[in-house]
C-alpha angles and dihedrals in degrees: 000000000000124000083236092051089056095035085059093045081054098043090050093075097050098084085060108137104226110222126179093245084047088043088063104043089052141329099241089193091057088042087052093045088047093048093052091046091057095048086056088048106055088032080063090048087250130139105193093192091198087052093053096049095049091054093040092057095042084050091041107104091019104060124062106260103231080059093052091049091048097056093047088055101052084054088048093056092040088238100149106179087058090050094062091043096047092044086049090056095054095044076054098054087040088066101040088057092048090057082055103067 
């Protein structure tokens, strides 16, 4: 995957319209933070495990489960490049789920 292709998953959820009801279910800016810091991260061959968790709980709920898994095994296999496929692919769901509601 392309580092476009994931900058555009990211940026997607930036016209999110904070409300306080969104605001409680999940903070999409510090989803996104999060997110980018991760992609610098395992472009750098680097698994912050802090960082991961973080990311994993806010996306937990929000982001279909077999996704999530797939994403933490990847990590867990330090297979990077599926890593960045499989969190794409949850920034992706979560905006879709955003243009939902």
């Amino acid at each position: 995957m392309k580092f476009a292709a994931v900058k555009q998953a990211v940026t997607q959820l930036e016209d999110f319209e904070v409300t306080e009801a969104s605001s409680a279910k999940y903070d999409t800016l510090q989803i996104n933070r999060l997110a980018e810091q991760l992609y610098a991260a395992l472009d750098g061959g680097e698994l912050p495990d802090a960082l991961i968790d973080e990311l994993r709980l806010k996306l937990r709920g929000h982001v279909n489960d077999e996704q999530l898994n797939d994403f933490v095994s990847a990590v867990n296999f330090f297979d990077f490049k599926r890593a960045r496929i499989a969190l794409t692919e949850c920034l992706e769901t979560l905006g879709e789920n955003k243009e939902n509601k």
